[in-house]
C-alpha positions as CSV (number, residue, x, y, z in Angstrom):
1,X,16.9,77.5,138.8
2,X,16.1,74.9,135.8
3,X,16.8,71.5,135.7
4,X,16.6,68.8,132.5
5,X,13.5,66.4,133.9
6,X,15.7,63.7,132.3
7,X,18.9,64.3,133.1
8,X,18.9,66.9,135.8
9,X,21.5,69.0,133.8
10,X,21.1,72.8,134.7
11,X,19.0,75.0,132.0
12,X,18.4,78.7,130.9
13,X,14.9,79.6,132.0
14,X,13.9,80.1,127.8
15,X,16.1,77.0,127.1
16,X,13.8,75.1,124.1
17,X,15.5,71.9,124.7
18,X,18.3,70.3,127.0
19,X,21.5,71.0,125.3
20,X,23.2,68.1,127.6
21,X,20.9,65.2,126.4
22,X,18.6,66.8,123.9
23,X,15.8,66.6,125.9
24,X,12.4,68.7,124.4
25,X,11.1,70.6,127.5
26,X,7.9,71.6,124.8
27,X,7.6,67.9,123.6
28,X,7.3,66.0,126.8
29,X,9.4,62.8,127.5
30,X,11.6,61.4,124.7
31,X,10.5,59.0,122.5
32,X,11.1,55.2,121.8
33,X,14.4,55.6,120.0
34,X,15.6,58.4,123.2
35,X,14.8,61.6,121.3
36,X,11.9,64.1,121.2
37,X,10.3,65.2,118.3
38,X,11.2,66.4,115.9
39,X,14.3,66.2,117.0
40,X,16.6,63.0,118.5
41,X,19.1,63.1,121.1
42,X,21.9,64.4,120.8
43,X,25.2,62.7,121.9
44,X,26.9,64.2,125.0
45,X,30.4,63.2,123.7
46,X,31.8,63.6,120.3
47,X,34.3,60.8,119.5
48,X,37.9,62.2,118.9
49,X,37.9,60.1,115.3
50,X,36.2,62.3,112.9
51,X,34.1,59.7,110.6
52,X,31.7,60.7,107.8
53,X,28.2,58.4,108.9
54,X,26.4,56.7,106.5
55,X,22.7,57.0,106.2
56,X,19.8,57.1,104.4
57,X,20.1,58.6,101.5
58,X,17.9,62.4,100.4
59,X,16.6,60.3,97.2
60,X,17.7,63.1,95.0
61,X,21.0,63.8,92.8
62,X,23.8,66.8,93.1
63,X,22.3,67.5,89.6
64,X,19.2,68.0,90.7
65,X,19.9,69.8,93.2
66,X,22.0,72.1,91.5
67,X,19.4,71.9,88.8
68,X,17.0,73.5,90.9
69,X,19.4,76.1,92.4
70,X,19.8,77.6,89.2
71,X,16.2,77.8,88.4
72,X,15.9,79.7,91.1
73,X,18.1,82.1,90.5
74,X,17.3,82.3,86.9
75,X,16.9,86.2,86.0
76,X,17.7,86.9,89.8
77,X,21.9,87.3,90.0
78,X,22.1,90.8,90.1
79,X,20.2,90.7,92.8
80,X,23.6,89.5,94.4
81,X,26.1,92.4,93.2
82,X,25.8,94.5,95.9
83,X,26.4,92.0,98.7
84,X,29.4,90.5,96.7
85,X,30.6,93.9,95.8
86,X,30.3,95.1,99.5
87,X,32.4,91.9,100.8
88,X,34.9,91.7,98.5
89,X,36.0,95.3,99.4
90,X,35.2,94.4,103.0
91,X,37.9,91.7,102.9
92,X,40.3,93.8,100.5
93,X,40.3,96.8,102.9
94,X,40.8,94.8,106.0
95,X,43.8,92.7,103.7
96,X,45.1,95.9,102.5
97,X,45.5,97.3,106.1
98,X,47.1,94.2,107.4
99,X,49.6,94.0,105.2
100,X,50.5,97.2,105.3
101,X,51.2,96.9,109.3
102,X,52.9,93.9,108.8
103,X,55.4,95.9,106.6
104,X,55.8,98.7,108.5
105,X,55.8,96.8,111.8
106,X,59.1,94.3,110.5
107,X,60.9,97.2,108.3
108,X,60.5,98.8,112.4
109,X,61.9,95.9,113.7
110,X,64.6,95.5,112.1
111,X,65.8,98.9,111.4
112,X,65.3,99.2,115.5
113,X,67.4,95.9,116.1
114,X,70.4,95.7,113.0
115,X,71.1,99.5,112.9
116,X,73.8,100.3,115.5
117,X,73.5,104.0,114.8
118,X,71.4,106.8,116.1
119,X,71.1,109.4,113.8
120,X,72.1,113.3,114.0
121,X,69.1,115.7,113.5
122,X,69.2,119.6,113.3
123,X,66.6,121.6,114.8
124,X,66.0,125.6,114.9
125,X,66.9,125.4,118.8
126,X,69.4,122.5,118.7
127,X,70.5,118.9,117.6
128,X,69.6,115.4,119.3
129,X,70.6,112.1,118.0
130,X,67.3,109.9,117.1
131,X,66.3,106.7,116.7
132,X,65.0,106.1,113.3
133,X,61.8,103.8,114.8
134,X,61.0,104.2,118.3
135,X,59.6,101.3,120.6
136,X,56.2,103.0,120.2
137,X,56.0,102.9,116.7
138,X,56.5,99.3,116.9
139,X,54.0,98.3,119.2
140,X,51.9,100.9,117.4
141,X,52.0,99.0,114.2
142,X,51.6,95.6,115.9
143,X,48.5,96.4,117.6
144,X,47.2,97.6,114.0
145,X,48.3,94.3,112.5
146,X,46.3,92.2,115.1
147,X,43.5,94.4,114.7
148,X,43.6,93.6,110.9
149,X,43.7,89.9,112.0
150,X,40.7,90.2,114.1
151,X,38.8,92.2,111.3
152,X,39.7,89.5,108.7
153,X,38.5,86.6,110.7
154,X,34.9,88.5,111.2
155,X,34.2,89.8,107.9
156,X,35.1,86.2,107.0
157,X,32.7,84.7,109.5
158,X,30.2,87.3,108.6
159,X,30.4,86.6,105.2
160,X,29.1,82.9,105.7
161,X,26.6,84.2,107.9
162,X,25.1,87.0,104.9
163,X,25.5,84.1,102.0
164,X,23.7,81.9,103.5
165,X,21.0,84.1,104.5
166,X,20.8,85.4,101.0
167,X,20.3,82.4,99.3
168,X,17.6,81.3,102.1
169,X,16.3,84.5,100.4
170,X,16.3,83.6,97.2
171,X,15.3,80.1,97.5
172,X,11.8,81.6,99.3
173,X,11.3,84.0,96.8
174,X,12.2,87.0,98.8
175,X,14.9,89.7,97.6
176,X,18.6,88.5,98.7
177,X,20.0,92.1,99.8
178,X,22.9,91.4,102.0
179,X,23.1,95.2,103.2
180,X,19.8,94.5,104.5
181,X,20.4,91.0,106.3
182,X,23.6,92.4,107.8
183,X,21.4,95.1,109.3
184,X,18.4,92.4,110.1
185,X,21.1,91.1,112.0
186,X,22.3,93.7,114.4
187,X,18.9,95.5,115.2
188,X,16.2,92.2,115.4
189,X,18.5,88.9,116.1
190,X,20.2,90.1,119.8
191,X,23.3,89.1,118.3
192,X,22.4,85.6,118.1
193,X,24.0,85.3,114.3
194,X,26.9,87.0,115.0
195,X,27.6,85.2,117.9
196,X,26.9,81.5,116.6
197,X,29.1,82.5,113.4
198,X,32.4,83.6,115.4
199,X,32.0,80.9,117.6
200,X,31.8,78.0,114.3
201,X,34.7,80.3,112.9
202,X,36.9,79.5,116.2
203,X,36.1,75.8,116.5
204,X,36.4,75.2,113.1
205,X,39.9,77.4,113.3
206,X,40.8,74.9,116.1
207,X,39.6,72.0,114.3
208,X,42.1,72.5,111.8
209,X,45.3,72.5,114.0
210,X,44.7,69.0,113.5
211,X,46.1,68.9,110.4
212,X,43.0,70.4,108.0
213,X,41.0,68.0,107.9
214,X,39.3,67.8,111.3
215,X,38.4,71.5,110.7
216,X,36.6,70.5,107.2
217,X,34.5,67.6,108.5
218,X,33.5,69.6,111.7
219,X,32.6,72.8,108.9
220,X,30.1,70.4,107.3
221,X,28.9,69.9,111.1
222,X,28.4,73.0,112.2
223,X,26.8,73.9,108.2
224,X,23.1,74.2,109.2
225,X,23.6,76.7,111.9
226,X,22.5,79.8,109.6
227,X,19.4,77.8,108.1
228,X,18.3,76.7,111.7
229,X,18.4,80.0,112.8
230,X,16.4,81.7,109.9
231,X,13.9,79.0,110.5
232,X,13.4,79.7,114.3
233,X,14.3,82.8,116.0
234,X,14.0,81.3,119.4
235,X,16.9,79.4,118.7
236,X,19.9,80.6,120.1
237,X,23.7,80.6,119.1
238,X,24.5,77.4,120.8
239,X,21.4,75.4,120.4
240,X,21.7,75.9,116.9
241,X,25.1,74.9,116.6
242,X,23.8,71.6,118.4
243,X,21.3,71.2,116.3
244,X,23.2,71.3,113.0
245,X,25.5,68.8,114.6
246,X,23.1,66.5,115.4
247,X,20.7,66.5,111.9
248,X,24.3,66.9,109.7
249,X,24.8,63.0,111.1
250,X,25.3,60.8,108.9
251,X,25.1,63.4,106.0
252,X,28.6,65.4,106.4
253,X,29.9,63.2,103.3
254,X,27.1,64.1,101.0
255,X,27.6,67.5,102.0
256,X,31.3,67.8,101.4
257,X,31.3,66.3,98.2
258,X,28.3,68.4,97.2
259,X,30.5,71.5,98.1
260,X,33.6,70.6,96.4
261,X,31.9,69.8,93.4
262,X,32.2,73.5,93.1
263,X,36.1,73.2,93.0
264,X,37.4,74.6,90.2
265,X,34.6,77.1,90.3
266,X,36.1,78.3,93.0
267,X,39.5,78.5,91.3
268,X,38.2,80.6,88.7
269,X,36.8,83.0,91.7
270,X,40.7,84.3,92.3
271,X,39.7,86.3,89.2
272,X,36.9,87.9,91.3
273,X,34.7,88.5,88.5
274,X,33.4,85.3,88.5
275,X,32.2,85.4,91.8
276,X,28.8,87.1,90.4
277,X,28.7,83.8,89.5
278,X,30.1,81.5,91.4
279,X,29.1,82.8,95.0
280,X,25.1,82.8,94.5
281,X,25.2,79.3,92.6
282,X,26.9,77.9,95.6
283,X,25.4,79.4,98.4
284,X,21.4,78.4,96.4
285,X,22.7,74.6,95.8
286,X,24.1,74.0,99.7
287,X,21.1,75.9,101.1
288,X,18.3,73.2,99.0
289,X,20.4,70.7,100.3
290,X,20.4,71.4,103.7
291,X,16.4,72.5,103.4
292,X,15.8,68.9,101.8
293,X,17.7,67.4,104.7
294,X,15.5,69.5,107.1
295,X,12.7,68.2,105.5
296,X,13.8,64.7,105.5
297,X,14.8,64.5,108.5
298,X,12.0,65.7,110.1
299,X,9.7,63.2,108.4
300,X,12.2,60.4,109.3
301,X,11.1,61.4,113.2
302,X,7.7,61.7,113.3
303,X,7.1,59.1,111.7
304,X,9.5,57.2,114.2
């Protein structure tokens, strides 16, 4: 069995780092300020309050980072029509079936439970009286509708996971096929991406019992995850997750406002068409802002 060398908490034999206290089993003993490079400590509690930290500034504007977005995906959009195609009839499939069962499972329901008759059918060898929707049929059609559910909530969670990737793509010059990522993902990442996506997509979804907010703030947490994990494929699901909560300190305000700057963009992507758009611009901008903030922070620590 492993053990942390600084705070005895237990480990995975490939564990990277402590994902108690932080602790960099490659880098030695933490440093002055309690971390290891590049890397500092991570806190073992999260307050319940949810406050945006202030920090040192990136030294660089939203314009300039959206300035440099669009550069690079000048003459490079289409490049993005397949993967938007592909998950907005992912997520109008999986919306179609769901409300379909959620139809037929209610009209069931109530037919079953406000119609006091049976009703009088002839065969060739005989008459029965019927019920016009059987207690199979019901559950039948609920079972399809939470299926739906479940569908909707990973192509939604997947979709993150592909965007992000793409643009990563596109900022380093590389084709940003989504078909291809998606696949990337399943054959050469042991489920690492899926895994750390459906678990931000449930605490996020538990986040936001608290009355929304909570859920936003810990999103712009938890909104490194993807570029970690591109960046280094020992990483796993969780590690990651702690990671992005850790650097994203002190920077979850900057982010947020960076990403609703895209607000009415966003309204004009109910039309769908401008999500050719809309979804690569996006995706390009938050990814050079969180690879500036890698970068920056980074330098911050080694130099500490």
């Amino acid at each position: 069995m492993k053990y942390c060398p600084n705070c005895g908490a237990e480990l995975r034999t490939d564990a990277k780092f402590c994902p108690a206290c932080g602790y960099s089993l490659e880098q030695g003993a933490p440093t002055e300020d309690g971390s290891s490079n590049p890397f500092v400590q991570a806190a073992t509690n999260e307050p319940f309050e949810l406050e945006l930290e202030k920090a040192e500034g990136l030294n660089i504007t939203r314009a300039e980072i959206k300035k440099h977005a669009q550069k690079k995906l000048s003459g490079r959009y289409g490049e993005w029509c397949k993967t938007i195609i592909l998950l907005i009839g992912a997520n109008i499939v999986a919306g179609f079936i769901f409300q379909f069962a959620y139809v037929r499972f209610f009209t069931s329901s109530l037919f079953n439970l406000f119609s006091p008759y049976d009703y009088y059918e002839y065969y060739d060898y005989g008459s029965s009286y019927v019920r016009p929707f059987s207690g199979v049929s019901i559950l039948w059609w609920f079972l399809v509708m939470i299926a739906a559910l479940i569908l909707m909530f990973l192509i939604s969670a997947l979709s993150t996971a592909v965007l992000q990737w793409c643009a990563i793509h596109t900022l380093r010059g590389n084709r940003a096929d989504g078909l291809q990522i998606f696949a990337y993902f399943l054959k050469a990442q042991k489920n690492r991406v899926l895994k750390a996506n459906v678990l931000i997509a449930i605490y996020t979804f538990l986040w936001s019992l608290l009355f929304v907010i909570p859920g936003i703030v810990k999103s712009a947490s938890y909104a490194m995850t993807n570029y970690l994990l591109e960046k280094d494929d020992t990483l796993t699901a969780s590690d990651a997750i702690l990671l992005s909560r850790q650097i994203m300190h002190g920077y979850k305000m900057e982010f947020l406002i960076l990403r609703y700057s895209f607000f009415f963009w966003n309204m004009l992507a109910a039309f769908q068409l401008t999500n050719f758009y809309v979804m690569p611009y996006q995706n390009v901008t938050e990814i050079q802002f969180l690879d500036t903030l890698y970068e920056h922070y980074v330098e911050q620590h080694v130099e500490a």
